[in-house]
C-alpha positions in Angstrom: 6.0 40.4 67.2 6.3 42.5 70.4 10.1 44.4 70.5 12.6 43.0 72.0 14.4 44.6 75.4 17.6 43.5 76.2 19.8 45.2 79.3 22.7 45.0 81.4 24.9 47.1 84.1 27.8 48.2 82.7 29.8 48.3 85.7 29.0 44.6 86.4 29.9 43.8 83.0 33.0 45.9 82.8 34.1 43.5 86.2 33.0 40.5 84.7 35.0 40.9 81.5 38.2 42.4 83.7 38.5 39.6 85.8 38.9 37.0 83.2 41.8 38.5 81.9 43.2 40.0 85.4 44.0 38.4 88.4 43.5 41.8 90.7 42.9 45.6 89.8 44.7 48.6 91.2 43.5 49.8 94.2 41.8 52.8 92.1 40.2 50.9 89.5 43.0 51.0 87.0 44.4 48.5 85.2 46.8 47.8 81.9 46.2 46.1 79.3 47.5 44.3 76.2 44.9 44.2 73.4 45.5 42.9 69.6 43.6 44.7 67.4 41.0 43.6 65.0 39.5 44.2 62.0 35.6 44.2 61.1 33.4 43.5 58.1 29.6 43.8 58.4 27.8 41.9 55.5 31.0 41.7 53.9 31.9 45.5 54.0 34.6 46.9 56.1 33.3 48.7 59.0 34.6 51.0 61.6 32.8 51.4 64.3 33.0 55.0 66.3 31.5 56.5 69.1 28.7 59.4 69.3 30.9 61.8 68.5 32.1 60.3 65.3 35.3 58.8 66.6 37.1 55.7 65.7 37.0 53.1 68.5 39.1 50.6 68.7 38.2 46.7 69.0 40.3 44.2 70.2 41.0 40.4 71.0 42.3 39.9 75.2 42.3 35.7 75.7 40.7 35.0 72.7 37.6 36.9 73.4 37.2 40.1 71.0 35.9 43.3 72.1 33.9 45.6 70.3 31.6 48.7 71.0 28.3 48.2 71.7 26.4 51.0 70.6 28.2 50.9 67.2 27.4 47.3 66.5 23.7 47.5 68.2 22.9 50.6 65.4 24.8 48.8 62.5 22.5 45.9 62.8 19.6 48.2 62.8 19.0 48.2 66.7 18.6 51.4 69.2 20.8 51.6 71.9 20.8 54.3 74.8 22.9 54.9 77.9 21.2 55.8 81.6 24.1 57.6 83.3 21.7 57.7 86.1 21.3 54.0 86.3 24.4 53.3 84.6 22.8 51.2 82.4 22.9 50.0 78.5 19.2 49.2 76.8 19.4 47.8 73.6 15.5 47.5 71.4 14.7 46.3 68.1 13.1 49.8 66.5 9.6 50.2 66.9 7.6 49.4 64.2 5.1 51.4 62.2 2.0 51.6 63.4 -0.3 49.3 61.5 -2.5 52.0 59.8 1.0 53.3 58.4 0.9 50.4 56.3 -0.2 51.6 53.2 1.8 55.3 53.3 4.7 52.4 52.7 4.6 52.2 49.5 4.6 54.1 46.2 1.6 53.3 44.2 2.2 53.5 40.3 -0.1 52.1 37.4 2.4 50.2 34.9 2.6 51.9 31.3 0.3 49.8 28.9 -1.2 47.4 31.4 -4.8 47.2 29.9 -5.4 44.0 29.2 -9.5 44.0 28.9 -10.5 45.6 31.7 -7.8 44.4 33.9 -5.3 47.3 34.9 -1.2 46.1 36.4 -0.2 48.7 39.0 2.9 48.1 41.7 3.8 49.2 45.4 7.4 49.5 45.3 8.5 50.5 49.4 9.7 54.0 49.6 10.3 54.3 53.3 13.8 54.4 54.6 14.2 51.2 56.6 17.2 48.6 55.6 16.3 45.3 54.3 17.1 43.7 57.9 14.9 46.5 59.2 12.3 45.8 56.5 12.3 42.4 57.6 11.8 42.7 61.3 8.8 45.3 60.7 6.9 42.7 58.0 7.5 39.9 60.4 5.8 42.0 63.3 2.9 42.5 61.2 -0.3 39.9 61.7 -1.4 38.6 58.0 -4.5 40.2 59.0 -2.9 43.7 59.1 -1.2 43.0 55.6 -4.4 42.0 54.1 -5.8 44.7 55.4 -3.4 47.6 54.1 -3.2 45.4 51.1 -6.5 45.5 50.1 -6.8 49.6 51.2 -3.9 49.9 48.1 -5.9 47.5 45.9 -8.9 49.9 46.4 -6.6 53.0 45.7 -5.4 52.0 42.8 -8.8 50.8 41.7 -10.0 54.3 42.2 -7.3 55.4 39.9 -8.3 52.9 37.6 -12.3 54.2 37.3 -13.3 51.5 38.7 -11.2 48.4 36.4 -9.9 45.4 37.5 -6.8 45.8 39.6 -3.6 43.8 40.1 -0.5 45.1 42.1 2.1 43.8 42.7 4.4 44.3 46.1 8.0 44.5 46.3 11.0 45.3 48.2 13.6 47.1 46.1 14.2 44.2 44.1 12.5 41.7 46.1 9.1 40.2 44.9 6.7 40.1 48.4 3.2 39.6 46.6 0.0 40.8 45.2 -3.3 41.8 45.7 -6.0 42.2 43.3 -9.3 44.3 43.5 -12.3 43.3 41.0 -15.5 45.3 41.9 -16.3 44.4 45.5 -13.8 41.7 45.3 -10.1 42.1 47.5 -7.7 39.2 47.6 -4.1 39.2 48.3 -1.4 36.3 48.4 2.0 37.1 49.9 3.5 33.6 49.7 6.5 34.8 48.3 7.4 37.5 51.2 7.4 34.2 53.5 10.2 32.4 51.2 12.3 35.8 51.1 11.6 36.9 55.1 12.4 34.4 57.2 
């Protein structure tokens, strides 16, 4: 999945939005206005939004249309968001990804305490990096399955290694999210992540 670029002039849009709810400005730009505040939740949490300095900015309803800051929203939803003074322009990007050989430094590889059945040894890969689930989400979905097989089967083969050489199966998950397995016997790799595709949509 290549990232997303979405942009806009913020003068244009600051006319656009204006003019809806004005029939003229002032000669110097200046105008007055009657807003009704409004409060937010973001996945069912309250949520202030503020600027980069950490202040509360308001949001507000004019004509039935509701206002809100950009940036604030953008970041809350796990977006990047800069300003071009320059340009005066707004970019907004879905986060780059890691980079595909970053796969495997995802996760945190542990052996289960009394997995030996036979020779077949349980180990996990629970995700220790710091993205959000949403952000989680976007980065699995811009992986090919070849790419997750791939870093798959280079943690089956680590844990293998830790296992002198046993049969392996580990098991992938996202806090407390089940994604799938792979499984490493001898030369043998093999992975099914069937149920990352019912969780990530």
């Amino acid at each position: 999945m290549k990232n997303k670029l979405i942009t806009f002039a913020a003068g244009v849009t600051a006319l656009v939005l204006t003019a809806s709810t004005l029939p003229a400005l002032a000669s110097d730009g200046s105008f007055t206005l009657t807003a009704y505040p409004v409060s937010i939740e973001v996945n069912g949490q309250a949520f202030t939004p503020t600027d980069a300095n950490g202040k509360a900015v308001d949001v507000f309803t004019v004509n039935g249309t509701t206002y809100v800051p950009l940036r604030a929203i953008a970041e809350t939803l796990g977006f990047e968001a800069s300003y071009d003074s320059g340009r005066n322009l707004v970019s907004i990007s879905t986060p780059a990804a890691p980079s595909t050989g970053d796969f495997a430094s995802q996760w945190e590889l542990k052996e289960k305490p009394v997995t030996n059945y036979g020779n077949e040894r349980i180990f996990t890969a629970k995700y220790s990096g710091d993205m959000t689930m949403d952000e989680f989400k976007v980065w699995w979905k811009s992986l090919t399955e070849a790419e997750i097989e791939a870093g798959a089967h280079e943690l089956a083969s680590q844990a293998q290694a830790l296992a002198v050489g046993g049969e392996v199966t580990l098991y992938f998950s996202y806090s407390t999210y089940n994604l799938g397995s792979a499984k490493a016997v001898e030369d043998f790799r093999g992975c099914n992540f069937d149920a990352a595709g019912v969780w990530i949509k």
